[in-house]
N, C-alpha and C positions, 0 to 999 in steps of 0.2 A: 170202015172207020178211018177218020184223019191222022197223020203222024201223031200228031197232037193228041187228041183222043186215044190212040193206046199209048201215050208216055204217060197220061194222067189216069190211066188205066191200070200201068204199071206200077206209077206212084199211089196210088191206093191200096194194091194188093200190098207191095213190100210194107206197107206204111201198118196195114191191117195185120199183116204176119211176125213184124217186130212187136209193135201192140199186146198181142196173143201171147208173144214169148219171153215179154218182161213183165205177165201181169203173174207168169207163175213163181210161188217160191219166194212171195215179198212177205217180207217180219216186219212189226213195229217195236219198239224200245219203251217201254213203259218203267221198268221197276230202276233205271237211271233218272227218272224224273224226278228234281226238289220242287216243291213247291215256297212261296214267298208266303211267309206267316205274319199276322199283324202280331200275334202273342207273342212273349215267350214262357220258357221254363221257372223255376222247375217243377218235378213231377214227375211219377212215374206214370206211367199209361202204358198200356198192351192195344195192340191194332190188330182187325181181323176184316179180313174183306170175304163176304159170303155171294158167290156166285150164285145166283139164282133163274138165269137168262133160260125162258122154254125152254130151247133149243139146245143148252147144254146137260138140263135136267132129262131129258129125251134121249142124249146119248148120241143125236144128231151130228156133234161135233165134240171136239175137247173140248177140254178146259181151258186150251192154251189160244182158242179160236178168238180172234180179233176181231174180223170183218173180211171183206169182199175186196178182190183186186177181178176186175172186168175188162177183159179181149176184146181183139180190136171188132167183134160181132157182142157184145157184152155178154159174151161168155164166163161166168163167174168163177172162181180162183180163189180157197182159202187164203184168209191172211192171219199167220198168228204172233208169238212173243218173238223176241228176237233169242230170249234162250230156251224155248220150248218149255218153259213152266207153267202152271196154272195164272191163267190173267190176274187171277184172283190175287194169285203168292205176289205178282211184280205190282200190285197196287199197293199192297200190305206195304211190301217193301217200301215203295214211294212216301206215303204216308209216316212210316217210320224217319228214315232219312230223313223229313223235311223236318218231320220233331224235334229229331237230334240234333241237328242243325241250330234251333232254338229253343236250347238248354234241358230238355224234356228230357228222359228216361226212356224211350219207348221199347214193347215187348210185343215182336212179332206173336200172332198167332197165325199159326198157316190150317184153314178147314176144306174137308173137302164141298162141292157141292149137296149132297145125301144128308149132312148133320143137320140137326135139329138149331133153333133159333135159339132153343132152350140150354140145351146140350154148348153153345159156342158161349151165350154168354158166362156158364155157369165157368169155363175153360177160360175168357177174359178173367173173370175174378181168381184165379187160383194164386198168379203172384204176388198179391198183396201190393194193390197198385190202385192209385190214388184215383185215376179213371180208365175208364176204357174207349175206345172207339170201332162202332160196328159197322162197317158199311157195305151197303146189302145193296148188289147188280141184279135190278128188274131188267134191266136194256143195256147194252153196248155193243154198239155195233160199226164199223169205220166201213163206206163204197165209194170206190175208185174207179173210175173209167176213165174223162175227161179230166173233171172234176171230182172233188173229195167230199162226201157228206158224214154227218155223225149222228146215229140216231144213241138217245143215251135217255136213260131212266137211273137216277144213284140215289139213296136215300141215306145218309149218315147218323147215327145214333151217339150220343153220347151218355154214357154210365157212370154212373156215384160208385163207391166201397160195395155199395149193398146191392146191385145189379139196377137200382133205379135207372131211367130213361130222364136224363135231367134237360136233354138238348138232341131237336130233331132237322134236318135239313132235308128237302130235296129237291135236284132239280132233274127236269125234262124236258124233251124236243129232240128238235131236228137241226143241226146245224148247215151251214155250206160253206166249209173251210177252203173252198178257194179250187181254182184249176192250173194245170200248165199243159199245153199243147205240147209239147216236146215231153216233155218225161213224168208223166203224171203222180208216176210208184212213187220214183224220188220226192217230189212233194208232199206225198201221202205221209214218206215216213217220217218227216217230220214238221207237218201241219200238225198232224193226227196225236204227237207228244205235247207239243205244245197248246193243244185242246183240250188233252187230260190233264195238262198242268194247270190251266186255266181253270177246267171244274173244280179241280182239287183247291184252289185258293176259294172259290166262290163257297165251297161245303165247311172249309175250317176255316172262314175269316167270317162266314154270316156273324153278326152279333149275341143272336142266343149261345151257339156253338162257341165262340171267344168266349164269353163270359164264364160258360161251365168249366174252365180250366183256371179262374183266377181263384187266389185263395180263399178259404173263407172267413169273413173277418173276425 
């Protein structure tokens, strides 16, 4: 082989073995995410994010599991919260902040994956809160290698006093949040926030969804 030929030899391996040793041990930041509300307040409401992803029901992984960060052979790599809480807790959270933000009351509900759909909403209703909001994870999932994708399934419920379903959203797909050849993690971590910011506006600013928060005349 040519000089040439093992330098770019070289430069693949070291290139593959940094690759491998930055895809471990990367967190994304979700529960610091606002989102931009068309509404505002006020109003009390309680939020509850119900994780329901296969693979967490399964035991497969936490709760706290994100997505995939992929070596330089696309050897796969947990990726989870940046402070190691249920995905579920830092979406709660997000959701809340962006309420309160826009004059709203809101009341975390924190559930495990195991609870019943029955059992959480009856646990919305206990504060005496003008609505509630459920929002139930079929799918989330962030893959990193190159490039960034989002596979995502959310469906958002909105609740009256009386546990009614008065507003339903949801959306799904596959996204491609984009690539960076030099440091793909770093991009991840924050395409990947500003992807769930972006659902989270598309879920509380749908029109049905807006509507079930204005007063009633």
């Amino acid at each position: 082989m040519s000089r040439i030929g093992w330098y770019g030899l070289w430069i693949f391996l070291i290139g593959t073995f940094l690759l491998g040793a930055c895809a471990v041990d990367n967190k994304h930041a979700y529960h610091t995410v606002t989102a931009d509300l068309a509404g505002s307040g006020p109003g009390r409401v309680s939020v509850a994010t119900h994780d329901q992803r296969p693979y967490v029901l399964r035991q497969e992984t936490g709760p706290h599991f994100t997505g995939l960060a992929r070596g330089g052979y696309g050897n796969p790599f947990p990726v989870g919260t940046d402070d190691d809480r249920p995905l579920a807790d830092a979406m709660t959270r997000a959701i809340a902040n962006s309420l309160q933000r826009k004059g709203f009351e809101p009341v975390p509900v924190f559930v495990p994956p195991s609870e019943s759909p029955e059992s959480i909403r009856k646990r919305l209703l206990q504060s005496q809160v003008d609505r509630a909001i459920l929002l139930t994870l079929r799918e989330w999932k962030s893959d990193t290698h190159i490039d960034t994708s989002l596979l995502y399934d959310v469906i958002l419920n909105v609740l009256d006093r009386t546990g009614r379903i008065i507003a339903e959203k949801r959306v799904q797909g596959k996204d491609n949040l984009g690539m960076d050849l030099i440091n793909p993690f770093a991009h991840a971590g924050e395409a990947v926030p500003k992807a769930f910011k972006a659902k989270l506006e598309e879920l509380l600013n749908d029109p049905a969804v807006a509507n079930a928060f204005r007063p009633s005349p």
